[in-house]
C-alpha positions in Angstrom: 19.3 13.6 -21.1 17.9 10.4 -22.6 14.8 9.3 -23.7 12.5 8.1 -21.4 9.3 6.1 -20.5 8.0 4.1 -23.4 5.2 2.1 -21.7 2.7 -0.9 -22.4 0.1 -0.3 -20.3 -2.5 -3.0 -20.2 -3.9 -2.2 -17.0 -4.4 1.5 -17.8 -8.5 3.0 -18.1 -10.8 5.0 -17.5 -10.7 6.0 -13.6 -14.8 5.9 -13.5 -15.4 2.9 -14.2 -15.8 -0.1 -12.5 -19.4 0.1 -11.3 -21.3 -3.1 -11.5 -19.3 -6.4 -10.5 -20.8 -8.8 -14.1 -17.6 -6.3 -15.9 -14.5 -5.9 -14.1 -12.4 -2.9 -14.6 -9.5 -3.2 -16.5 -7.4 -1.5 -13.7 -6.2 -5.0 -12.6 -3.4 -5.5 -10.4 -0.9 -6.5 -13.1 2.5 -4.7 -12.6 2.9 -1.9 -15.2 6.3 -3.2 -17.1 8.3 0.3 -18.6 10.9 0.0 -21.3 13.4 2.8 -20.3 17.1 3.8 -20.2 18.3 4.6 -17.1 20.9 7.0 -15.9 22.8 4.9 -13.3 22.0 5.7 -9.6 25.4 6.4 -7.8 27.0 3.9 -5.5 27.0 4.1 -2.0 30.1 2.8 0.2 28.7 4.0 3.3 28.3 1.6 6.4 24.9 1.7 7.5 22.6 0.6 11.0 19.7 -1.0 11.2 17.2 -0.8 14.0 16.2 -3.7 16.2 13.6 -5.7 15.7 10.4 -6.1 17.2 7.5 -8.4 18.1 4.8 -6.9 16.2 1.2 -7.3 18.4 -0.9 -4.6 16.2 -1.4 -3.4 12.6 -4.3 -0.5 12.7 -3.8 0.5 8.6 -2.9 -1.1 5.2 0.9 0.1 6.4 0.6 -1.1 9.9 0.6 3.3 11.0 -0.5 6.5 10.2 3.4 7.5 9.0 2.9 4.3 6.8 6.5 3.0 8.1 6.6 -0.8 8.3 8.0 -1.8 11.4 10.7 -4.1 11.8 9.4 -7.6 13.0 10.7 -10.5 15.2 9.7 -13.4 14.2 10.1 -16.9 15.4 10.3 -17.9 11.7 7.3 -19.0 8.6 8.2 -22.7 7.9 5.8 -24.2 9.7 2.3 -23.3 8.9 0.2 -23.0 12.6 -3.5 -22.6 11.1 -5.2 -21.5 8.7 -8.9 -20.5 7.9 -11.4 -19.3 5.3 -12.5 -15.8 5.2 -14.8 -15.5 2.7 -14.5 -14.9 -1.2 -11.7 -14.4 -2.8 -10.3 -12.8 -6.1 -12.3 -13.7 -9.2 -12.9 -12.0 -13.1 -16.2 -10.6 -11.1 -14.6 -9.1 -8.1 -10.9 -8.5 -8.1 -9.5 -7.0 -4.8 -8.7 -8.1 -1.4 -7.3 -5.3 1.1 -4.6 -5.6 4.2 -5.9 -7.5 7.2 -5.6 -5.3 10.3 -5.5 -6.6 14.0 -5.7 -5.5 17.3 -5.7 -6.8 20.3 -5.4 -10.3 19.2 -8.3 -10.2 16.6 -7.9 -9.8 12.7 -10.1 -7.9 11.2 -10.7 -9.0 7.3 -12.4 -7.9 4.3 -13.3 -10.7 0.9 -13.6 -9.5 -2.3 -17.6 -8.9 -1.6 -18.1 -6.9 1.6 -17.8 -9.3 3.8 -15.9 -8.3 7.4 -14.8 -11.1 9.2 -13.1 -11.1 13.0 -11.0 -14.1 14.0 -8.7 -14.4 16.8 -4.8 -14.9 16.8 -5.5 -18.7 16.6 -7.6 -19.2 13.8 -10.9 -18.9 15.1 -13.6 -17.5 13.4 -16.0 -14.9 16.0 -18.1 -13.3 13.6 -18.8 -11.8 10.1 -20.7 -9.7 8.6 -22.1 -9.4 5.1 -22.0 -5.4 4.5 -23.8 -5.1 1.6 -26.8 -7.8 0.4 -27.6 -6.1 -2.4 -27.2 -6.9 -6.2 -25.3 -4.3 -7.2 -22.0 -4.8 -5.3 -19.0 -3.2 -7.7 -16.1 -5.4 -8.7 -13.6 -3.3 -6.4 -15.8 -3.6 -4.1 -13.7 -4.0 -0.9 -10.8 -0.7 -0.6 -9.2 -1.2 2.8 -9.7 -1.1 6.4 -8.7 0.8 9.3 -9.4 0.0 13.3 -8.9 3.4 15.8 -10.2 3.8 18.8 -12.4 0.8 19.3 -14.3 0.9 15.8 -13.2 -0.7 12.4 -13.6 1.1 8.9 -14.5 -0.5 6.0 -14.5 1.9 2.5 -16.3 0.4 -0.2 -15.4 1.1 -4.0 -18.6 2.5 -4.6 -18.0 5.4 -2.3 -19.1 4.3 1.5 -17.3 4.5 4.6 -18.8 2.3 7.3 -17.7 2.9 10.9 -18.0 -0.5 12.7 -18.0 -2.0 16.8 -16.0 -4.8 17.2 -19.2 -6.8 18.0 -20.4 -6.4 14.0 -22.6 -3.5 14.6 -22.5 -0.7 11.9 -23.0 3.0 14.0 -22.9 4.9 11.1 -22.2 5.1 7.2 -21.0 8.2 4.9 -21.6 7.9 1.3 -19.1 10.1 -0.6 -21.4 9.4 -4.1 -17.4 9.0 -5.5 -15.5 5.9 -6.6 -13.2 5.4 -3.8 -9.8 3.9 -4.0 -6.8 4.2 -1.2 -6.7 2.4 2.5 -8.3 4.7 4.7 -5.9 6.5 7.5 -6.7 8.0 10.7 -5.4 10.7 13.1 -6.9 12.8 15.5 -10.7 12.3 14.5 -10.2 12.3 10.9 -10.3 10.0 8.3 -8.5 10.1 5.2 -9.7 8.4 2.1 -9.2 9.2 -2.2 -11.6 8.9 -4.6 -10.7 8.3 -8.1 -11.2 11.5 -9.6 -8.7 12.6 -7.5 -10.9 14.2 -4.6 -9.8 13.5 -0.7 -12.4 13.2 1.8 -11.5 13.8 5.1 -14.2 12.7 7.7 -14.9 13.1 11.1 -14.7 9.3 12.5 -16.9 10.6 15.3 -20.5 10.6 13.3 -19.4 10.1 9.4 -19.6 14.0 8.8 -17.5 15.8 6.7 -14.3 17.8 8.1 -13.3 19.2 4.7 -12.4 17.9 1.0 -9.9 18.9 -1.6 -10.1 18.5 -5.5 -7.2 17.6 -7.3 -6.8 17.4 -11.4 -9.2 14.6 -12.5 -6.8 12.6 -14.6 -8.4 10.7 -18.0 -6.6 7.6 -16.9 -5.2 5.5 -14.4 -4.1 2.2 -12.4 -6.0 0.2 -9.9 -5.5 1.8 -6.2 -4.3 5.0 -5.3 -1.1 5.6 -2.1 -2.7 6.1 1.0 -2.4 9.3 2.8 1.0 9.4 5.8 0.2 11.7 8.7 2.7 13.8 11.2 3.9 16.0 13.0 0.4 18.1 12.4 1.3 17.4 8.4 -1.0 15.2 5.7 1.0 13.9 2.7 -1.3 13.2 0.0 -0.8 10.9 -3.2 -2.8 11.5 -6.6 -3.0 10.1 -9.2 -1.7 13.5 -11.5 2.0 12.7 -9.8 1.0 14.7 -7.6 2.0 15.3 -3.9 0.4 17.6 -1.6 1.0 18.5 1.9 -2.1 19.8 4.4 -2.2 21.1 7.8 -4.1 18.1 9.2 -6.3 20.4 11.5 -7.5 23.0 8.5 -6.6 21.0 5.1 -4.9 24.7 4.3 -2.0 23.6 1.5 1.6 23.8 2.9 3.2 22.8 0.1 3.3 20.1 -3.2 5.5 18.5 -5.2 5.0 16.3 -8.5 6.8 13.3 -9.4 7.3 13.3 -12.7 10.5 12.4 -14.4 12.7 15.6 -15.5 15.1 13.5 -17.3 12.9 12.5 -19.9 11.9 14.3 -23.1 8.2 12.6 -22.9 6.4 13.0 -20.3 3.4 10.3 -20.3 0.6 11.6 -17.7 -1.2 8.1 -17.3 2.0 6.9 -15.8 2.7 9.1 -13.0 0.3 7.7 -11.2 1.4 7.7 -7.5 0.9 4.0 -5.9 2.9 3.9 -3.4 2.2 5.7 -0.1 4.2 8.3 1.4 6.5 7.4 4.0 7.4 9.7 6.8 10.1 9.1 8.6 11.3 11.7 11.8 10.9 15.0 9.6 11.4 13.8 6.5 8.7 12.1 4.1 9.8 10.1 1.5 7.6 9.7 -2.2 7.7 7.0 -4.9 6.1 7.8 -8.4 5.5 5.7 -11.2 7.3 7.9 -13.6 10.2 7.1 -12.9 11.3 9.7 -10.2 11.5 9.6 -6.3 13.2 11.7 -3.4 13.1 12.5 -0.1 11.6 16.0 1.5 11.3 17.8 4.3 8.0 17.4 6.2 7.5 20.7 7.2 8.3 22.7 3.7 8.8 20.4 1.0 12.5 21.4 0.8 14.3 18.6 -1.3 17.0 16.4 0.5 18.0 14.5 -2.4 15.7 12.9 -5.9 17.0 9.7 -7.6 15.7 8.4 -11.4 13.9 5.0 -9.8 10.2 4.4 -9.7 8.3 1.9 -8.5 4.6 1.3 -7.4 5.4 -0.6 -4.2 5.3 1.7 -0.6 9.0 1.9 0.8 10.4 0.6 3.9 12.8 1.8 6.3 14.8 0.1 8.8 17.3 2.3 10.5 19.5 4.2 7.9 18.2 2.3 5.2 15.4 2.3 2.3 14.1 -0.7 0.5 11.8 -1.0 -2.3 10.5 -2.7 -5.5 11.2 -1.0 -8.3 9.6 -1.0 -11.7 12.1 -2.9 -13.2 11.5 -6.0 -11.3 14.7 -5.3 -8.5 14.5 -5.1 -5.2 16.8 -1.7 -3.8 18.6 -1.0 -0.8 20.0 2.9 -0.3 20.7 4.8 1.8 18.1 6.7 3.5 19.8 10.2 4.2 21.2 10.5 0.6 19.5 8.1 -1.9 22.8 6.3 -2.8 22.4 2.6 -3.7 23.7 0.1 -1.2 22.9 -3.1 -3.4 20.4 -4.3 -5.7 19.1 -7.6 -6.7 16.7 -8.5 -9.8 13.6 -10.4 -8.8 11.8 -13.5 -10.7 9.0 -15.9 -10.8 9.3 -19.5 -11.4 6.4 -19.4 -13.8 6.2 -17.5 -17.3 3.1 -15.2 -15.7 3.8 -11.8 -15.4 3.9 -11.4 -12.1 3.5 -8.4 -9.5 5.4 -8.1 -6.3 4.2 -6.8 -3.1 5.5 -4.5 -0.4 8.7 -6.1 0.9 8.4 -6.9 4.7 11.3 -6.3 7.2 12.2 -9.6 9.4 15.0 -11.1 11.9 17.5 -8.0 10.0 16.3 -9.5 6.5 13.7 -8.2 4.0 11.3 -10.6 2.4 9.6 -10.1 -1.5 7.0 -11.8 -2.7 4.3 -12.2 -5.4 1.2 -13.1 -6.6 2.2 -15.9 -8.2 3.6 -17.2 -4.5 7.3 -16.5 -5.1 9.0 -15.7 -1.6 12.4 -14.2 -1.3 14.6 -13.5 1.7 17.6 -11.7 1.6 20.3 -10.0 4.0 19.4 -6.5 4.6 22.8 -5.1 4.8 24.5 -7.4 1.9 21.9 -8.0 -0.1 22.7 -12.0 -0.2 19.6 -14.4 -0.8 19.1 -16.6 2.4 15.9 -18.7 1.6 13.5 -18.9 -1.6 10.4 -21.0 -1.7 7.2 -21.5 -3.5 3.6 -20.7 -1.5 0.3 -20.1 -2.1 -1.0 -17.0 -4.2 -0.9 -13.8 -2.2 -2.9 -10.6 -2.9 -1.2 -8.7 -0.8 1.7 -8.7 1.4 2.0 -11.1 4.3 2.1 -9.3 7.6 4.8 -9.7 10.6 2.1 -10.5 13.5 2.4 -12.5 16.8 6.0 -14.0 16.2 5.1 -15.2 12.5 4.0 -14.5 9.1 -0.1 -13.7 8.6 -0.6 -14.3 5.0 -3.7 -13.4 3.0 -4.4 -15.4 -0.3 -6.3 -14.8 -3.6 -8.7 -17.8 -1.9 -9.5 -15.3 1.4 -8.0 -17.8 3.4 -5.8 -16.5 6.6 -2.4 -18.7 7.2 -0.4 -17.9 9.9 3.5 -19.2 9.6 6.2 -19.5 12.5 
């Protein structure tokens, strides 16, 4: 057993603030870098599938579902760039997020850094927006995430509101949770699921903006920006906090079927501001697959919780599967492909940045049997998904978040607010 975990956190504070947007929190989106040893994750010989990919025509939640499982696109390609259009305001030292973009329908749906929802069609073009707040006191995280089900968007504000929204720009109604609020929402059967950042879900009924239940988890002293959004199956609601915790709920009752906590056993030091769960739970079939910062991830069953196999990696990026296999970014900068029904490592390949920023990488997105990385500072990597061998690297523009496979290309989203669609 050897020592473990010996972090510089500079993005690490106090989860209540972040109130006013003249003083931006400290949370930041800066990749937490961990100094570690490693025990080595065992090779994997085994031959593995892939499934086939997809034209992708809608994305309803930060992870495209409510099992958070990133489908595997068809694309036409993302060298050209087809359009691209102004959203509103992007990232700043005043206001510091941007969320996913969701579409249906052939509309996006987008949120700037300042509450402002804008819908624009699958060619560019701008049909409305709407300013959601007016008011002075907008918070620096002021725009969470977004959500369209059943003919209405949601909108969740840092500052604790959920808006429910028709596609014409007309609020219907708005709960105020009096929390700070910080994961994507998720929806399933007439519930909404959002976290707040003392660790409380709020589950709401999407029908008038009451309250279906709520559950308290440990209020931790410290944490990163963001929080994993719940994943939803099967009748079960995964839950991330940010205690390492994971807890499973009958989605109907919220009654507790079972938890799990992903922090590191092979360490002598166990550091509670870095267990921290960022990524989202993944459920795939009848298994649901969690990603800790603390250095510890594995898959379980859905149902109970049983474990199906843990491996020492960590990472704060959501995972994606594509037929037997599981990529993700790890903390250390690489970019992972194992083996999905026993955690064995396929291949692995280290990541960089052309420029001496510290950089953070996003979610990797599955294309054309090849899985794509890339960061803020506009690094874009392709690779072969069952080799691991680097097919294309270029330079593009700043991206907050993950570009998106939509409508035969690449929909990114840029620290600017401005949509770019790629074929």
């Amino acid at each position: 057993m050897k020592h473990l975990i010996y972090a510089v956190c500079a993005i690490a504070l106090l989860s209540g603030c972040a109130q006013v947007k003249k003083t931006a929190p400290k949370e930041g989106r800066e990749a937490v870098q961990i100094s570690h040893q490693t025990q080595r994750i065992e090779k994997s010989a085994d031959k593995i599938t892939l499934s086939q990919p997809q034209v992708i025509h809608s994305w309803h939640f930060a992870s495209a579902n409510q099992q958070n499982k990133i489908p595997h696109a068809a694309i036409s390609g993302f060298d050209k760039k087809i359009w691209d259009e102004n959203v509103g305001h992007g990232v700043s030292s005043s206001y510091i997020h941007l969320p996913k973009p969701v579409m249906h329908e052939g509309m996006i749906y987008t949120l700037d850094s300042r509450l402002r929802l804008t819908k624009t069609t699958a060619n560019g073009d701008v049909i409305w927006d709407l300013n959601i707040r007016e008011d002075e006191n907008i918070p620096a995280v002021a725009s969470v995430g977004l959500a369209f089900d059943n003919g209405l968007v949601y909108v969740v504000s840092g500052d604790g509101v959920v808006y429910a929204i028709k596609p014409e720009g007309e609020i219907i109604w708005q709960y105020d949770t009096k929390n700070i609020l910080r994961s994507a929402p998720v929806i399933k059967d007439g519930h909404l699921y959002v976290l707040a950042a003392n660790n409380e879900l709020f589950v709401i009924n999407t029908k008038d903006g009451s309250i279906a239940w709520t559950y308290k988890n440990i209020e931790t002293d410290t944490n990163l920006l963001g929080m994993g959004n719940p994943a939803i199956a099967h009748g079960v609601a995964v839950v991330p906090f940010s205690s390492g915790e994971i807890i499973a709920f009958d989605d109907k009752t919220g009654q507790i079927l079972w938890s799990n906590t992903l922090l590191s056993y092979r360490t002598f030091n166990q550091i509670a501001d870095l267990s921290h769960v960022l990524a989202a739970p993944v459920i795939d079939g009848g298994v649901v697959y969690l990603i800790g910062n603390a250095h510890q991830m594995g898959a379980f069953r859905l149902k109970t919780g049983e474990e199906i196999f843990t491996t020492p990696i960590g990472g704060q990026t959501t995972p994606v599967i594509v037929g037997d296999a599981l990529f993700m970014i790890t903390n250390k900068d690489t970019l992972v492909a194992m083996n999905k029904y026993n955690g064995r490592l396929i291949w692995e390949k280290e990541l960089y940045s052309k420029t001496e920023k510290r950089v953070s990488w996003h979610m990797p997105v599955p294309i054309n049997n090849q899985i794509v990385a890339t960061s803020s500072e506009g690094d874009v990597i392709v690779f072969d998904m069952l080799t691991g061998t680097e097919t294309k690297k270029l330079k593009m523009e700043k991206l907050f978040v993950s570009p998106t496979a939509y409508n035969n290309g690449l929909l990114f989203y840029t620290d600017d607010a401005d949509l770019i669609m790629y074929r």
